[in-house]
N, C-alpha and C positions, 0 to 999 in steps of 0.2 A: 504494500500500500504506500505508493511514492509516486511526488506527482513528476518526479526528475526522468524516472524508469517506466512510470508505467500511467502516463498523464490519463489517458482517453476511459481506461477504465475506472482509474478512482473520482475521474468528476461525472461518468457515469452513472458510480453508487452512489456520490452526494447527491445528484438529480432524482435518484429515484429515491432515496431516503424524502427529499424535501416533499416530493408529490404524497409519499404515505404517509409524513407528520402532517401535511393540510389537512386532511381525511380525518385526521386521528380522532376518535372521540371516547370518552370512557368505557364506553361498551364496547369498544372496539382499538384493544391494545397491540402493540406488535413490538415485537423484541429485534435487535440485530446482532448475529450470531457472531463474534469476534476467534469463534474458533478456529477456523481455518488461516486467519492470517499468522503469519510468522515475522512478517518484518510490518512496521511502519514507520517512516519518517517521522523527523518531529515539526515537517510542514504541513503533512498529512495531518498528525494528531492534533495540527491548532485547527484547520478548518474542522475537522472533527467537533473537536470542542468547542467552537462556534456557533453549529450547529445546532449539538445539545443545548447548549444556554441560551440559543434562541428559541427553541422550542416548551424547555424548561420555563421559560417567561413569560412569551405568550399564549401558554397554556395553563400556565400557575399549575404546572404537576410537580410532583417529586420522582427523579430517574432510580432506577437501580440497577446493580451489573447483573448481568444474565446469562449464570455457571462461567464465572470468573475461574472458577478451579480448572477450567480446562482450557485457556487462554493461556498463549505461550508462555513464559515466564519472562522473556524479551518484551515482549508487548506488556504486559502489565505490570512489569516495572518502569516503562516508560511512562503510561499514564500517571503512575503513583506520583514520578519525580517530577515530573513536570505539572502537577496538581489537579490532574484530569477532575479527583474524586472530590476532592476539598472545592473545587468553585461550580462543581456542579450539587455542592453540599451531599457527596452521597457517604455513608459511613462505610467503612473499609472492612472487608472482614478477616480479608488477611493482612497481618500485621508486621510481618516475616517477610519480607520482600528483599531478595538477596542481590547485590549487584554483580551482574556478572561478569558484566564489560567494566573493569575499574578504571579503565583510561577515560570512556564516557560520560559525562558529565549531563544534567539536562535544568535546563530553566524554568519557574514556575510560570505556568499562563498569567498574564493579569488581563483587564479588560478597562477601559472605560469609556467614556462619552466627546471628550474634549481634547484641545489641543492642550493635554494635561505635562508638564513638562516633569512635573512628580513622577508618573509613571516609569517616564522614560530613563530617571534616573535612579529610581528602587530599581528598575529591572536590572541596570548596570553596576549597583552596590548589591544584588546578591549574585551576580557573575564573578567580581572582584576576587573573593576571595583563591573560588576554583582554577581562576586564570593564569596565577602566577606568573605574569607575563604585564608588559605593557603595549597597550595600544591607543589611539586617538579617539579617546573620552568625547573629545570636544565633539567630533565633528560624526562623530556616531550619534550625540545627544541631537547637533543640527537634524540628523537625517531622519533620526525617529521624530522628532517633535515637527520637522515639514509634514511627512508621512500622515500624522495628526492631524495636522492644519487641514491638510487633504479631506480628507475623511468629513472632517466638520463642513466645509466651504463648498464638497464638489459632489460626494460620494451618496448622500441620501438629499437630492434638490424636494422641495417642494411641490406638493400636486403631482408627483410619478406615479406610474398606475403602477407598483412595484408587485410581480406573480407572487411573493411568499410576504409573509407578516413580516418587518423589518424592527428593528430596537434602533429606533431615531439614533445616527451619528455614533452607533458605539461601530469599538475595532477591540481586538486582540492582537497580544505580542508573546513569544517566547523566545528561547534561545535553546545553546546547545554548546559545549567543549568538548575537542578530542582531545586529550591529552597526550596523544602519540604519534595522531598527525598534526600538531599546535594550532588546528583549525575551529575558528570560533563562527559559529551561525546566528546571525540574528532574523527572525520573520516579526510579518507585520500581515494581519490579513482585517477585511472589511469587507461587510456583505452591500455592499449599493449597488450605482448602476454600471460599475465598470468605466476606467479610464476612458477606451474609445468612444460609449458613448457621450462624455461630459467635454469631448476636446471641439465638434462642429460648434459650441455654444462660446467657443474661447473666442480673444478677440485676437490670436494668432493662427486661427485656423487656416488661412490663407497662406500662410508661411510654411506650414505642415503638407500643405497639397504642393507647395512648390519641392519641397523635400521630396517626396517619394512621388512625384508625379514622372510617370516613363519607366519608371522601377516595379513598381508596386500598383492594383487595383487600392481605392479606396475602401474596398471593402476587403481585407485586409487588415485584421485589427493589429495583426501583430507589427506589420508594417506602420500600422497610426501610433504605435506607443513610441515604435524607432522615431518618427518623424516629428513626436511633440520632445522626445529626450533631442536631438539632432538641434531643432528650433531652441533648446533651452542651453544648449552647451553655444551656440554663437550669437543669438539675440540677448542683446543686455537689459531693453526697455521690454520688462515682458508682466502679464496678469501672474497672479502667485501660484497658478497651477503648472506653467512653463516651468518658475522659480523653484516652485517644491520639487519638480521632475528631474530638476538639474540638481538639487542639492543632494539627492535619494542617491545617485550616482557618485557623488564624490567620494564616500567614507569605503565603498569598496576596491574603489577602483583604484587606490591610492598604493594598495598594498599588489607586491608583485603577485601574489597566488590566487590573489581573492576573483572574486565573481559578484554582479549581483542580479536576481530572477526576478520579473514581473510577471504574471501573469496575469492579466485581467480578461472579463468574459471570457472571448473565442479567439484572445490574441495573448503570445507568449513572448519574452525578449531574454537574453542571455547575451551577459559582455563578461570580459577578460581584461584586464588591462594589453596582453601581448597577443589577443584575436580578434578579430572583426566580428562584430556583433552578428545574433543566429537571430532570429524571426521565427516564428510558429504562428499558424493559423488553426485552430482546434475545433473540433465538430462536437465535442461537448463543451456548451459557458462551464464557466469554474463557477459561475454565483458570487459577483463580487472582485476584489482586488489582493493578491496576494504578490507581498514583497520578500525577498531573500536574501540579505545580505550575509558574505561571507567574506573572511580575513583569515591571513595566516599570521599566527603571532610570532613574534622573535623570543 
């Protein structure tokens, strides 16, 4: 369950999860069976967890895990450490949860509503300690709190006919350490309308078509993400969704190893600081906006 390895079928099951929580009604429960998986990402586990807490809210129910005892022991000690159970308030039954990857490190979910700058920097004072390492505080805090900005300003507009129940302006963030490969993950995901469709409404849209106009169809999402990042790295006078795009880029790209992933709807982006940026156009929406930064520590 990795949206890196195995894109088309885990926004698949989000899609059809989302269509059988609208349906959901008390009389009518339904469980999702976690047995079969063996791996999942911890960018997976945050849309996951997104999910849940949007369903969990707009349903006002209480979740519970279902035959946890037969769930990998990889998979369910990821949830634990990255706090799957504790923000979806579910109580733990196993209490014994052994680590088995000690190089692995994982970050608790938080969640909230605002371009909350608190957030972004609890998440990076309880990475601190695991890290042993230092890296560019600063310019990770810019990129999570643009990321923010984002979300509040673009991500859930007013009057959207939006297909599922949305939690006005909230996002989720976790993280991740390897201690073996000194590679640090940061995500950022938000259930709105998706970058490409908020970029025709910008007042550089016309700058974006000249970008990928002769390269790329405008329909094309993953090309529109290249061409509002492209527009944000050479235009200085730009609205703060140019600005937030360019800034989202800088804290990975900084570092020689690092990478960072957009995926938003039906459009995917992947850069490198020493490759030419990849493009994806995807025939399952993700639902919403998912960012991935990553860094190699010294």
């Amino acid at each position: 369950m990795c949206f890196e390895d195995n894109y088309e079928e885990v926004a698949f099951f989000f899609n059809k999860f989302r269509k059988k929580a609208l349906s959901f009604t008390s009389r009518k429960k339904f469980s999702i069976d976690f047995e079969p998986i063996n791996f999942i990402s911890p960018g997976a586990a945050l849309v996951l967890a997104a999910e849940l807490d949007r369903w969990r809210k707009t349903h006002d129910i209480k979740l519970k895990p279902w035959k946890p005892k037969k769930w990998h022991p990889r998979v369910k000690r990821l949830f634990d450490e990255m706090g799957l159970f504790s923000l979806l308030e579910i109580k733990k039954k196993d209490k014994n949860l052994k680590n088995s990857d000690d190089y692995l490190r994982f970050f608790k979910f938080l969640t909230g509503k605002a371009s909350d700058g608190e957030i972004a920097d609890k998440l990076m004072k309880s990475m601190g300690p695991a890290l042993g390492a230092e890296y560019n505080e600063e310019r990770l805090y810019i990129a999570m709190s643009e990321a923010m900005t984002n979300v509040v300003q673009h991500a859930y507009p007013e009057n959207e006919n939006f297909k599922y129940p949305i939690l006005p302006n909230q996002w989720w963030t976790a993280g991740s350490f390897n201690r073996k490969s000194k590679m640090m993950t940061v995500l950022f995901y938000d259930q709105g309308v998706g970058i490409p469709a908020t970029l025709p409404k910008q007042n550089f849209w016309q700058d974006i078509i000249s970008v990928i106009s002769g390269k790329y169809l405008l329909t094309n999402q993953g090309a529109l993400i290249l061409g509002a990042l492209e527009v944000g790295r050479t235009r200085s006078k730009l609205a703060h969704r140019g600005k937030g795009l360019r800034q989202c880029l800088d804290f990975s790209l900084r570092s020689k190893d690092g990478n960072i992933i957009i995926m938003s709807d039906c459009g995917g982006y992947k850069e490198s600081p020493d490759s030419e940026p990849i493009i994806y156009q995807y025939k399952n929406p993700l639902g919403g906006t998912f960012i991935q930064w990553r860094v190699k520590l010294d």
